[in-house]
ROZAMAR-154542 format. One line per 2 residues: number of its first residue (from 1); for each residue y negated, x, z negated of C-alpha. Coordinates in Angstrom, 2 decimals. Example, Ala and Ser with C-alpha at 12.3 -4.5 7.8 and 13.67 -1.06 7.14 Angstrom:
# residues 2
1 = 4.50:12.30:-7.80 | 1.06:13.67:-7.14
//
This chain:
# residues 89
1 = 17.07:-11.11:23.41 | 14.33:-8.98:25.77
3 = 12.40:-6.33:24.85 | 9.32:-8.50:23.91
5 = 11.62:-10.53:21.20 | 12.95:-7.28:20.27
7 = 9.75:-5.37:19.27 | 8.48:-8.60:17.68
9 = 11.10:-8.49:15.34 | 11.26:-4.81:14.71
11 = 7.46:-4.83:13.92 | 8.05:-7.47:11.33
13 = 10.49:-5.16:9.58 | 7.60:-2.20:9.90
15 = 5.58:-3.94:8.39 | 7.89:-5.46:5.50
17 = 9.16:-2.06:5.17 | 5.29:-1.25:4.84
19 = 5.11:-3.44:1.86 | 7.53:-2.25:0.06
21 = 6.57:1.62:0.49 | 3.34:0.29:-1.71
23 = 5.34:-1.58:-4.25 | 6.08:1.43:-6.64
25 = 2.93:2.81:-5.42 | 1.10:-0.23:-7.75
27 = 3.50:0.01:-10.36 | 2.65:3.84:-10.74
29 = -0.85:2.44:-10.69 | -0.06:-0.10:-13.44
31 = 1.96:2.71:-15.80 | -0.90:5.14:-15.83
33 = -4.04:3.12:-16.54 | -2.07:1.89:-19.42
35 = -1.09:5.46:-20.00 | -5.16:6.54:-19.53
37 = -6.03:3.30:-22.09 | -3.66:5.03:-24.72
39 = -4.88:8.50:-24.28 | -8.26:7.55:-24.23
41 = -7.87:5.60:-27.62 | -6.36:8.33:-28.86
43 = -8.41:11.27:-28.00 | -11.57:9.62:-27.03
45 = -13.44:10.47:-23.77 | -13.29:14.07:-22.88
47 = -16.72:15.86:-21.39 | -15.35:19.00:-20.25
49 = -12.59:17.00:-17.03 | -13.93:17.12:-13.57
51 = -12.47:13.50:-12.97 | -11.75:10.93:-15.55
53 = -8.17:10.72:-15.95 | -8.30:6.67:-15.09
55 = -9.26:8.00:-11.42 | -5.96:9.14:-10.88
57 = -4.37:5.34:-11.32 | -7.40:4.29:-9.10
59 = -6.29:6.05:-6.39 | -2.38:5.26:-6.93
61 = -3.99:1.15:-6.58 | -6.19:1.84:-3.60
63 = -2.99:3.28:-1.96 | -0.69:0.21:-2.80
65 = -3.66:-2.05:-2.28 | -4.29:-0.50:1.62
67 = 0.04:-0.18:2.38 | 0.56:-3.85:0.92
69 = -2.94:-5.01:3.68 | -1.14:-2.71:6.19
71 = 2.39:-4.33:5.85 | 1.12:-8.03:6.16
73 = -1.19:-7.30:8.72 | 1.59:-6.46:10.63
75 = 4.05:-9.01:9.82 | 1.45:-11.84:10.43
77 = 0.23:-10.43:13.61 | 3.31:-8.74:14.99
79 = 2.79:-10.72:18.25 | -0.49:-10.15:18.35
81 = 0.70:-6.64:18.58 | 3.45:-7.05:20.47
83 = 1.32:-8.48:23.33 | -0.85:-5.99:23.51
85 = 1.67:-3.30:23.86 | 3.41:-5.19:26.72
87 = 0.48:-6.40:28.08 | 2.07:-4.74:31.65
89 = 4.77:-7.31:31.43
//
C-alpha cells in the first residue's frame, strides 16, 4: 500500500469518525426541543429571557447538521483530497 492509498483510506475514517462526533450532537438536539415543547406548554412563553430557550437545541442541530456535511464531504471526496495534497507526486 503507498502513501497515496494510505491517506485515502485514513481520510475516509476522518471523515466517518466526523460523522459520528455529530451523532449525539443531533440527538442532544432532538432531547431538548422536546424538552423546550414541554416547558413551554407548561409555563408558557417567558418575556423577561435574552434567547428563547428552543435556540439552544437550534444550535446543538446546526452543529450535528455542519459535522454530519463535514464527515461525508470527506468520505465522498477523500481522493479528491488526497490528490490535492500529493499533488507533488
Amino acid at each position: 500500500m503507498n502513501s497515496k492509498q494510505l491517506a485515502n483510506v485514513l481520510i475516509k475514517i476522518l471523515g466517518l469518525s466526523i460523522c459520528i462526533h455529530g451523532f449525539p450532537a443531533s440527538i442532544v438536539a432532538i432531547v431538548s426541543a422536546g424538552a423546550a415543547l414541554v416547558h413551554t406548554m407548561q409555563n408558557g412563553h417567558s418575556t423577561g429571557a435574552a434567547f428563547p430557550y428552543w435556540t439552544y437545541s437550534l444550535t446543538y442541530l446546526i452543529q450535528s447538521v455542519v459535522e454530519f456535511a463535514a464527515g461525508i464531504f470527506l468520505i465522498v471526496r477523500s481522493r479528491w483530497v488526497t490528490d490535492k495534497l500529493f499533488k507533488d507526486e
